[in-house]
C-alpha positions, 0 to 999 in steps of 0.5 A, spaced: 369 379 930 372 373 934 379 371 932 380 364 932 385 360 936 390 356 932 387 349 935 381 351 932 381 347 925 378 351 919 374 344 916 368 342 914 367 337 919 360 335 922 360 336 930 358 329 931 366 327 928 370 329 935 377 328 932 380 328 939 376 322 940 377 318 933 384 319 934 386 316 941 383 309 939 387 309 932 393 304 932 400 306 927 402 302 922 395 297 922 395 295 916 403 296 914 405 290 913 399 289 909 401 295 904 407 292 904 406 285 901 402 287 896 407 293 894 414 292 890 416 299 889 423 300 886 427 307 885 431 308 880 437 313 880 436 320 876 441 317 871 438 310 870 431 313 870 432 318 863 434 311 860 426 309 861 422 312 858 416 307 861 415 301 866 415 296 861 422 298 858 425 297 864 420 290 865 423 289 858 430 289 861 431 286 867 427 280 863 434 280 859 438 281 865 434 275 868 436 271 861 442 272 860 444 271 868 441 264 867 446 263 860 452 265 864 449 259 869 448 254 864 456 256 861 459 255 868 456 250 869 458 246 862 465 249 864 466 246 871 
């Protein structure tokens, strides 16, 4: 029995799909900025995580956040 190179790949591809020709034309990164504007992934540290258990309790807080920074806001302002 014939051993097999280590090119040779172990797939299931059809002949008519040559991989060498399909992957000189690609172009790295096509859509990236695309990807990127539809995405807003944050990661959180281990520490903070175990605090959440869910994205919405992390939701539910940063919209605290956001309220009580706009009443810090509000005070300075009063106060200046």
């Amino acid at each position: 029995m014939k051993q097999k190179s280590k090119h040779e790949m172990d797939d299931e591809l059809r002949p008519e799909y040559d991989l060498k020709k399909l992957l000189k034309s690609g172009v790295r990164g096509k859509y990236a900025e695309q990807y990127k504007a539809g995405t807003n992934l944050v990661l959180l540290a281990p520490d903070v995580a175990k605090a959440f258990p869910d994205e919405e309790s992390v939701n539910e807080a940063l919209r605290l956040v956001i309220q009580l920074s706009k009443i810090r806001k509000k005070i300075k302002v009063r106060t200046t």
